[in-house]
Phi, psi and omega in degrees: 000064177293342173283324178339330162291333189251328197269340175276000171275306171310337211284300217296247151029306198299300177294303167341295165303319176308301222281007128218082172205014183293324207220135151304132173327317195277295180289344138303315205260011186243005162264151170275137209312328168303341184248019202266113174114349195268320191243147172267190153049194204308316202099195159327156201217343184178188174312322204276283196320302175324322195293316202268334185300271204323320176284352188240000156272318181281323175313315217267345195266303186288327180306319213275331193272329172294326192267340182260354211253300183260068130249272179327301202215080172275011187005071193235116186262350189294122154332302204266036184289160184280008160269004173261009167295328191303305234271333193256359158282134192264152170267000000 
């Protein structure tokens, strides 16, 4: 794995950048403070909205973290699983 360096400069280099281009002058100041800078338009409207961001942060969290886990390290010890055709094919 000689890329890791390039693929963890990209990872970095990608959020560095967001963090200023997320929010507008006007929509700062019409966020509620937790969100201020973060967001566009009015924000959250109530209790229920914080409920469902949270609840689609932690989902999106468990998803992201089960697809790099069984990406990396699938541990399917069978021959004939279908990734050693990829894996076990010559150019």
């Amino acid at each position: 794995m000689k890329n890791w360096g390039k693929v963890i400069f990209v990872f970095l280099s990608t959020f560095l950048i967001q963090g200023s281009v997320l929010a507008c002058e006007l929509c700062k100041k019409n966020q509620p403070k937790v969100l201020e800078g973060i967001t566009h338009g009015s924000g959250p409207q109530g209790d229920t909205d914080y409920l469902i961001i949270g609840g689609a942060i932690v989902i999106v969290s468990i998803t992201l973290f089960l697809s790099l886990k069984f990406l990396i390290r699938p541990n399917e010890s069978d021959p004939n699983h279908i990734k050693n055709i990829v894996l076990n094919t010559k150019m």
